[in-house]
LUMRO-166523 format. One record per residue (C-alpha): y, z, x; residue in three letters. Coordinates in nm, 2 decimals, always signed. Example, Ala and Ser with C-alpha at 12.3 -4.5 7.8 and 13.67 -1.06 7.14 Angstrom:
LUMRO-166523
<<-0.45, +0.78, +1.23>, ALA> <<-0.11, +0.71, +1.37>, SER> 
***
This chain:
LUMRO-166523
<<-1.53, -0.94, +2.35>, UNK> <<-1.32, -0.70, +2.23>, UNK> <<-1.07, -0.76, +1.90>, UNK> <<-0.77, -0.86, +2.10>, UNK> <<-0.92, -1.10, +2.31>, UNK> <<-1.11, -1.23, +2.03>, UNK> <<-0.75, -1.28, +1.78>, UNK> <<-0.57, -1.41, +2.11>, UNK> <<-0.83, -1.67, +2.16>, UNK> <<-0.84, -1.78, +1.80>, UNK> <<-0.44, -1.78, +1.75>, UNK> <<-0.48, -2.03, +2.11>, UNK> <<-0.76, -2.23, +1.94>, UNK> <<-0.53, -2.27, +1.64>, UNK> <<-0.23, -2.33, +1.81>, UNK> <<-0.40, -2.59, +2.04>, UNK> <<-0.61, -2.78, +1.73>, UNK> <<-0.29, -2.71, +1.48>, UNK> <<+0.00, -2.95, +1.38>, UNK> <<+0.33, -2.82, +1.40>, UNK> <<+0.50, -2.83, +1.07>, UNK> <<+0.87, -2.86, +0.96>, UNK> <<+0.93, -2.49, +0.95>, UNK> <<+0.79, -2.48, +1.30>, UNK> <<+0.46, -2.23, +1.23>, UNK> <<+0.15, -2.48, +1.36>, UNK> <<-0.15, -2.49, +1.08>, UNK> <<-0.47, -2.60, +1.07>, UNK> <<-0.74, -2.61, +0.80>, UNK> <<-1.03, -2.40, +0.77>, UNK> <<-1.27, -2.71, +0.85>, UNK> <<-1.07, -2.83, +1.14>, UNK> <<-1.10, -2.47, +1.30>, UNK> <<-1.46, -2.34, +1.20>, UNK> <<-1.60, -2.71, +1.36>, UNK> <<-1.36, -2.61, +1.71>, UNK> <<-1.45, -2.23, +1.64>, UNK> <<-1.83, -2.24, +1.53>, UNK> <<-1.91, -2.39, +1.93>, UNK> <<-1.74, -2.01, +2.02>, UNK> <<-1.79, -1.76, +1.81>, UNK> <<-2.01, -1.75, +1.46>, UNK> <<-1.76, -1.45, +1.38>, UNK> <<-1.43, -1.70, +1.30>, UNK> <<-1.37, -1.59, +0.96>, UNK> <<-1.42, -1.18, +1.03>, UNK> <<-1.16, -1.29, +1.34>, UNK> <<-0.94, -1.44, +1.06>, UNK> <<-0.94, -1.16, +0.81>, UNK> <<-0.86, -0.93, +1.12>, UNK> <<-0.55, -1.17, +1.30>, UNK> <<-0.40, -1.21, +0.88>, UNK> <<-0.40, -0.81, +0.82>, UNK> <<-0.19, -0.82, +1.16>, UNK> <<+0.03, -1.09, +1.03>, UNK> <<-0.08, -1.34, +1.28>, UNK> <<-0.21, -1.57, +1.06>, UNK> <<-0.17, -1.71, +0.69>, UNK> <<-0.39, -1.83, +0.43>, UNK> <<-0.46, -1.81, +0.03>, UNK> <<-0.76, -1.64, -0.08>, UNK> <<-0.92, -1.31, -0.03>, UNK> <<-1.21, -1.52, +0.17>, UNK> <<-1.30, -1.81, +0.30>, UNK> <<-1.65, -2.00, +0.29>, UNK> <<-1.78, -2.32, +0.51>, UNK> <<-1.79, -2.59, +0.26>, UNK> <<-1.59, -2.40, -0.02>, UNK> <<-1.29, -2.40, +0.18>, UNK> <<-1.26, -2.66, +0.42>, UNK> <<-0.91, -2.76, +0.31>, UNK> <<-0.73, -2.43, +0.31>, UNK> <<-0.49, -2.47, +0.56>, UNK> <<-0.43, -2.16, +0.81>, UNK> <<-0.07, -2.12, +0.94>, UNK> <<+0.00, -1.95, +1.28>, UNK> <<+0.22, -1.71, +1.19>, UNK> <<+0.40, -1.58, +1.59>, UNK> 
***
């Protein structure tokens, strides 16, 4: 799978798991989408790194870890 299709499909998975807020952007957290994600791909938080550093995506922290940061809450940022 190459990197686009692999950011596309997360940015879908988020956008189809997500709420949409009141500024619009739809957001998940990090342990609704790694239990959606983990059937997928064992790669979701490498795919997350890569769709932030294309401003795709939001989130605080340098990193995020199962268990650690299950309540981080990723915004969908197109």
């Amino acid at each position: 799978m190459s990197f686009s299709v692999e950011v596309e499909e997360l940015c879908l998975i988020i956008r189809s798991t997500g709420e949409r807020g009141e500024d619009g952007h739809v957001s998940v957290t990090f342990r609704q989408l790694f239990e959606t994600y983990v059937t997928i791909s064992n790669k979701v938080v490498g795919i997350l790194l890569r769709a932030r550093k294309h401003g795709l995506v939001h989130f605080e922290g340098e990193m995020l870890w199962q268990g650690k940061d299950d309540d981080v809450i990723i915004t969908l940022l197109e």
